[in-house]
C-alpha positions as CSV (number, residue, x, y, z in Angstrom):
1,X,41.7,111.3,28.6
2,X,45.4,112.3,27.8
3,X,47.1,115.4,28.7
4,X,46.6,118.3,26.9
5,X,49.3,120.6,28.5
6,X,52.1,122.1,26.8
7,X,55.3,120.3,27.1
8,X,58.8,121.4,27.0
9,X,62.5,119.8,27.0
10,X,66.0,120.5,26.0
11,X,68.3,118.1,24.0
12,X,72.0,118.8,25.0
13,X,74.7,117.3,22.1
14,X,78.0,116.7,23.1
15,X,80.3,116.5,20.7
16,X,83.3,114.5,21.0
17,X,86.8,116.4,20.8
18,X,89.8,115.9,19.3
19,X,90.9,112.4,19.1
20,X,93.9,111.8,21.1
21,X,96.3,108.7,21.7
22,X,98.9,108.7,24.3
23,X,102.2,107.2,22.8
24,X,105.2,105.6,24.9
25,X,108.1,104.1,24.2
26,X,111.0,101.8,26.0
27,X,113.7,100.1,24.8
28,X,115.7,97.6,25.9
29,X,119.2,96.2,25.6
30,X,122.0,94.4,27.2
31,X,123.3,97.1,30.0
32,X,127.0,95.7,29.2
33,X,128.5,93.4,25.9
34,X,132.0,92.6,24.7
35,X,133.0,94.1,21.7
36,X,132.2,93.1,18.3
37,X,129.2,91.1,20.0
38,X,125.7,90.7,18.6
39,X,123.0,92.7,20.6
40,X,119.3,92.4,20.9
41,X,117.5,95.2,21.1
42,X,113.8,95.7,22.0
43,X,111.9,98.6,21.3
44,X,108.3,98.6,22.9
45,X,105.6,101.5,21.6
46,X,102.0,101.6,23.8
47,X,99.2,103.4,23.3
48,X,97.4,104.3,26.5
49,X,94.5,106.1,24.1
50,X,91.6,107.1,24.6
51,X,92.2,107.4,21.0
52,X,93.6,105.2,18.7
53,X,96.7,106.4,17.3
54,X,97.3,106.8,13.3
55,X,100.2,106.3,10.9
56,X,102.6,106.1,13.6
57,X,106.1,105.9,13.2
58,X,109.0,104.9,15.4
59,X,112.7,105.8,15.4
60,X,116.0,103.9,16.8
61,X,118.8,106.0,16.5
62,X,122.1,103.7,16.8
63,X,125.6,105.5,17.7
64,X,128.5,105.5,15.5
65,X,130.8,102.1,15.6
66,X,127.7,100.1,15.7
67,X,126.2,97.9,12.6
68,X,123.0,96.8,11.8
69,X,122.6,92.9,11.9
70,X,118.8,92.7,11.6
71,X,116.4,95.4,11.2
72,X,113.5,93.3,12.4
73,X,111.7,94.7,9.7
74,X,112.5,98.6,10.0
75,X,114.1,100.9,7.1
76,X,117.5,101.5,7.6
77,X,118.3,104.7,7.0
78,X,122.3,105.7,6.4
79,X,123.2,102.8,8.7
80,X,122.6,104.8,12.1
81,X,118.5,104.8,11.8
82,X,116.2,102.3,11.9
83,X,112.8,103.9,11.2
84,X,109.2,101.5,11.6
85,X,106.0,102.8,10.6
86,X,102.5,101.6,11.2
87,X,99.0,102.5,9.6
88,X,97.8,102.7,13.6
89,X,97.8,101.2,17.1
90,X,94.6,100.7,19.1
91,X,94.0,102.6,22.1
92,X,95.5,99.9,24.7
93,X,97.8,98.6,22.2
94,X,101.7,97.6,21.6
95,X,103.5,97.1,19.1
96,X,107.2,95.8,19.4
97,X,109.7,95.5,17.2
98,X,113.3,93.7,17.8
99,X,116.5,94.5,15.8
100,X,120.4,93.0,16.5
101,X,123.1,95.1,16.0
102,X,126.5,94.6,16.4
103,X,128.6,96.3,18.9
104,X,131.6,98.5,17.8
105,X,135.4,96.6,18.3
106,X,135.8,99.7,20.5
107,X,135.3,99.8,24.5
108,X,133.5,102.6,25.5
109,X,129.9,103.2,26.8
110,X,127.2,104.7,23.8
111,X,123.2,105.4,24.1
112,X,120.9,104.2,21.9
113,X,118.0,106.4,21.3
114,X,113.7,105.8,20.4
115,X,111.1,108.1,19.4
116,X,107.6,107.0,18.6
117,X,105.2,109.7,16.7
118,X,101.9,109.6,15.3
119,X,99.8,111.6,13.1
120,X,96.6,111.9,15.9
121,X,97.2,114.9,18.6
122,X,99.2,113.3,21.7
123,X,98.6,115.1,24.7
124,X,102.1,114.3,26.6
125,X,104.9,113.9,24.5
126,X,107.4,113.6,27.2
127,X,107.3,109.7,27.1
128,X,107.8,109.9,23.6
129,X,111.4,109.5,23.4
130,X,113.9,107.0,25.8
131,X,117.7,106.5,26.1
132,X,119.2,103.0,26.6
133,X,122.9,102.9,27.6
134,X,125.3,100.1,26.7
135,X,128.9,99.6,28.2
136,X,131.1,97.7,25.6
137,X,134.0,96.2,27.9
């Protein structure tokens, strides 16, 4: 009839860790504009995950000499920051976000700056932040 032995197992739970979402972020502009011009710039944030990332927020830092023309939906902060946040990006995800300035009257060459954040544990930060030079001749 059936067995009648005595039977024994395991159950092994793994708990998941720490959620994690790994930001990145390019931008990119004209590498050379005449002065006073109007300049697209394109700031790209990704999310290679596994983790989806929350309340993230993204930064473009323009140099002095330069306006703000469109803010392509940012905050403009004191007219040298743009600042863009987002409730979260999937793992996987972009998000992009476009803003024209306006080159100074001045020739020179100046970097524009981008950080992306978010509140979820990122475990390389490195490609977290990116430079974009722009000769005005």
């Amino acid at each position: 009839m059936g067995d009648s032995g005595t039977w024994a197992f395991t159950l092994t739970i793994i708990t998941p860790g720490p959620a994690r979402a790994n930001l990145s972020i390019s931008a990119s502009a004209p590498a050379e504009v005449a002065p006073s011009a109007a300049v697209t710039v394109t700031v790209k944030v990704a999310n290679a995950g596994p983790s989806a990332a929350a309340k993230t927020g993204t930064a473009l830092l323009i140099p002095r000499g330069w306006t703000v023309a469109r803010a392509g939906g940012g905050t403009v902060i004191g007219r040298q920051l743009i600042t863009f946040t987002d409730a979260g990006l999937a793992a996987d995800g972009t998000i992009t976000y476009t803003v024209t300035l306006t080159a100074p009257a001045a020739k020179g060459r100046d970097l524009l700056a981008a950080a992306t954040a978010s509140t979820i544990k990122d475990p390389s930060i490195l490609n977290n932040v990116t430079l974009v030079s722009i000769r005005v001749s």
